[in-house]
N, C-alpha and C positions, 0 to 999 in steps of 0.2 A: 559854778559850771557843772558841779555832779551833781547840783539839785535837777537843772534843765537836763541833764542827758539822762537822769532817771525818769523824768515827766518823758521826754519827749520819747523812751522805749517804750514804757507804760503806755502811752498814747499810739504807737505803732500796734504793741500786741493786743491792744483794743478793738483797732479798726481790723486787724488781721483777720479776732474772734469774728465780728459782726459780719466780714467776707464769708466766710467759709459757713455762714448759718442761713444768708439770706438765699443762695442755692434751693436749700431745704424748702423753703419755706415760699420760696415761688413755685416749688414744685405743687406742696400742698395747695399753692392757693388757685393753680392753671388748674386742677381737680376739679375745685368747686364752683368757679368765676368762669370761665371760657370751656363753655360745654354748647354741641346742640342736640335736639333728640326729639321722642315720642312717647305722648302718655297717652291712656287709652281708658276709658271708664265713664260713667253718668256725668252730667255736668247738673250740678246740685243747685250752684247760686252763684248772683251776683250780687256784688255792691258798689256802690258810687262810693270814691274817698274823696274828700275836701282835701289838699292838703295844699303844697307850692302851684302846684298842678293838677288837675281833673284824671283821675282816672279811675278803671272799673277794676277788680280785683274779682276772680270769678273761681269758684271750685270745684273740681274735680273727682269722686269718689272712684279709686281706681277698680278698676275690673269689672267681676259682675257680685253683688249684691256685697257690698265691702262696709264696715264701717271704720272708725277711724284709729289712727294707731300713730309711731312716732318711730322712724324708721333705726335700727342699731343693729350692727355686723357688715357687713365686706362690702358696704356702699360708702361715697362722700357723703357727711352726715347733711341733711337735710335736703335732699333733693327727691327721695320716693317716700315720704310724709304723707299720711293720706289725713282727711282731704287734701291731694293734691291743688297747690294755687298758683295762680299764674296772673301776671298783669297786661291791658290795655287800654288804647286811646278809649274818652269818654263818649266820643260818635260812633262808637259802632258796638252799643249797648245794645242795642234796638236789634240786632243784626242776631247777637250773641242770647239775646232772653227767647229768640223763638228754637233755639235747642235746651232750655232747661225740660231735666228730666229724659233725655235723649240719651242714647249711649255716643258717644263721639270719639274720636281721635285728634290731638293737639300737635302740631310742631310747634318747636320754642325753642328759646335760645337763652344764654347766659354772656356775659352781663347783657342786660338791658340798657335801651338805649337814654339819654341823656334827659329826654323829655317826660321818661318815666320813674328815674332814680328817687323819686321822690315815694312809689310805690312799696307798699307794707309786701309783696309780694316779688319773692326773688327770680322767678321766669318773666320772660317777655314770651305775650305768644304770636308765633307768624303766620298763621294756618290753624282752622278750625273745619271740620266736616264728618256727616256722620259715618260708623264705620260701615264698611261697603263688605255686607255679609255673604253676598251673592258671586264677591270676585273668586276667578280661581287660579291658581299657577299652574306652570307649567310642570312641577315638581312640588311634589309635597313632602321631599326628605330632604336635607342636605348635612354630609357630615363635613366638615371645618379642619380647621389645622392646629393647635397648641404648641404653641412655638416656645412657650419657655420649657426651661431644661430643672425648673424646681422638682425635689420629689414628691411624689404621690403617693396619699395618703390613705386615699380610699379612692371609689368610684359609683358610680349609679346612675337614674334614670329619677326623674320627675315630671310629673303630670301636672297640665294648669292651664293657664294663659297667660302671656307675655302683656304686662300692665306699663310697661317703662323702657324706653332704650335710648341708654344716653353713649355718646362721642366726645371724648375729651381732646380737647386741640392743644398739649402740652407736647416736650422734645420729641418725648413717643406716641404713640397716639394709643389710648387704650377706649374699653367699651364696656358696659355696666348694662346687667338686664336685670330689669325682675320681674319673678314668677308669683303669680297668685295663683296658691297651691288646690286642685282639684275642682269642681264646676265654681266655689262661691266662698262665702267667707272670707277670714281676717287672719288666715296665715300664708306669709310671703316670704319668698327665699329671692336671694340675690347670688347674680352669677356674672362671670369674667369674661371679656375672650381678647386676644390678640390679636385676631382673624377679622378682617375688615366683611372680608365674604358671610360670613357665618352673621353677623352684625346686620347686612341686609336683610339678610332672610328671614332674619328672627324682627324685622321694622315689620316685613311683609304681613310676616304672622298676625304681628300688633295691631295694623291698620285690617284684619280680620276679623279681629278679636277670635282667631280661632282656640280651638283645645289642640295642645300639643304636650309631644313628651320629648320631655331635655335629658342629653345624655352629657352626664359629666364628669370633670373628674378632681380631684379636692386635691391643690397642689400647697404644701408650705409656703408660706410667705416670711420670708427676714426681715423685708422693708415696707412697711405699710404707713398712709398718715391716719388711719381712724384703727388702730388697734389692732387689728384682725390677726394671727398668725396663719390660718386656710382660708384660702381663695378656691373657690369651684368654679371651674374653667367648664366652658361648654365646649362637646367636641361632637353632638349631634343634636338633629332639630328635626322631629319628625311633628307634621300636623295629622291629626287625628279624626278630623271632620271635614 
């Protein structure tokens, strides 16, 4: 009998551990799985895959004259990778090769859907068109809100174009930009916001591909899933052109 009431505690404080971890670990994974957003940059290639299913796999080089790089710091690791890739159906190839070489803007989603799972390429995209240089807003500033109460570390301003803008559909909802830093080139910073507002305006920016300067401010992080201990929160968004 003391054998089974030692199995059968050991088997409680087992499943107890595995409770209290899988938390964690849906958290990290609503990050990188259930996201939707916007990329902005050349669309470079396509390719046809063979695989359970037909589909096109097509690349991205984000910004303006970028080449390729492997994204690490205060982003979900693999999602602003340049070449940026993304998957869809095999019929609308045709559709998709008369913007190669084009500057465009993407909407896409995570996960992808069921008829695509089989794609080497972890977006689905929903929306493609070139970017629309000529549009203008009604406002070309907006400063935002920073709702968390982490300390502050530092602060400042960066010049660039918004290449990326993701939305995370987890408990909380959070938002991820990245800046490709000054008119070109292959240095890019990644930035935070908690502000759903501020999140628009900086899509707005992206489907501009305008030049802006981000103000921000570099708060502590305790809890992060990709390493980071400073997260740079943006708390202004001014375009510049």
């Amino acid at each position: 009998m003391e054998k089974h009431a030692i199995r059968g505690l050991t088997l409680s404080l087992s499943l107890l551990l595995v409770m209290m971890l899988i938390p964690n670990r849906g958290f990290a994974g609503s990050l990188i799985f259930d996201t939707r957003g916007y990329a902005s940059g050349q669309l470079s290639k396509l390719s046809r895959e063979r695989t359970f299913s037909s589909a096109v796999v097509g690349e991205v080089f984000l910004g303006n004259e970028s080449a390729s790089f492997i994204s690490i710091g205060n982003q979900p690791p693999g999602l602003v990778n340049n070449p940026w890739r993304f998957c869809i159906d095999e019929d609308e190839y045709e559709e998709l090769e008369e913007l190669l070489g084009r500057n465009i803007v993407i909407k896409y989603k995570m996960p992808r859907r069921s008829s695509l799972l089989n794609c080497s390429a972890k977006h689905e995209l929903l929306e493609i068109y070139p970017v629309i240089k000529d549009q203008t807003l009604d406002e070309t500033q907006f400063v935002g809100d920073i709702r968390t109460f982490a300390q502050e570390v530092s602060y400042g301003v960066e010049f660039g174009r918004i290449t990326n803008a993701i939305k995370n559909k987890n408990r909380s909802r959070s938002y991820f930009m990245t800046l490709q830093v000054g008119n070109n080139g292959n240095r890019f910073r990644h930035f935070v916001t908690d502000d759903p507002e501020t999140y628009e305006f900086a899509v707005a920016s992206l489907r501009m591909a305008a030049k802006v300067r981000i103000h921000f401010s570099d708060r502590l992080s305790t809890r992060t899933i990709y390493g980071a201990t400073v997260r740079s929160f943006i708390s202004e968004i001014e375009i510049v052109e």
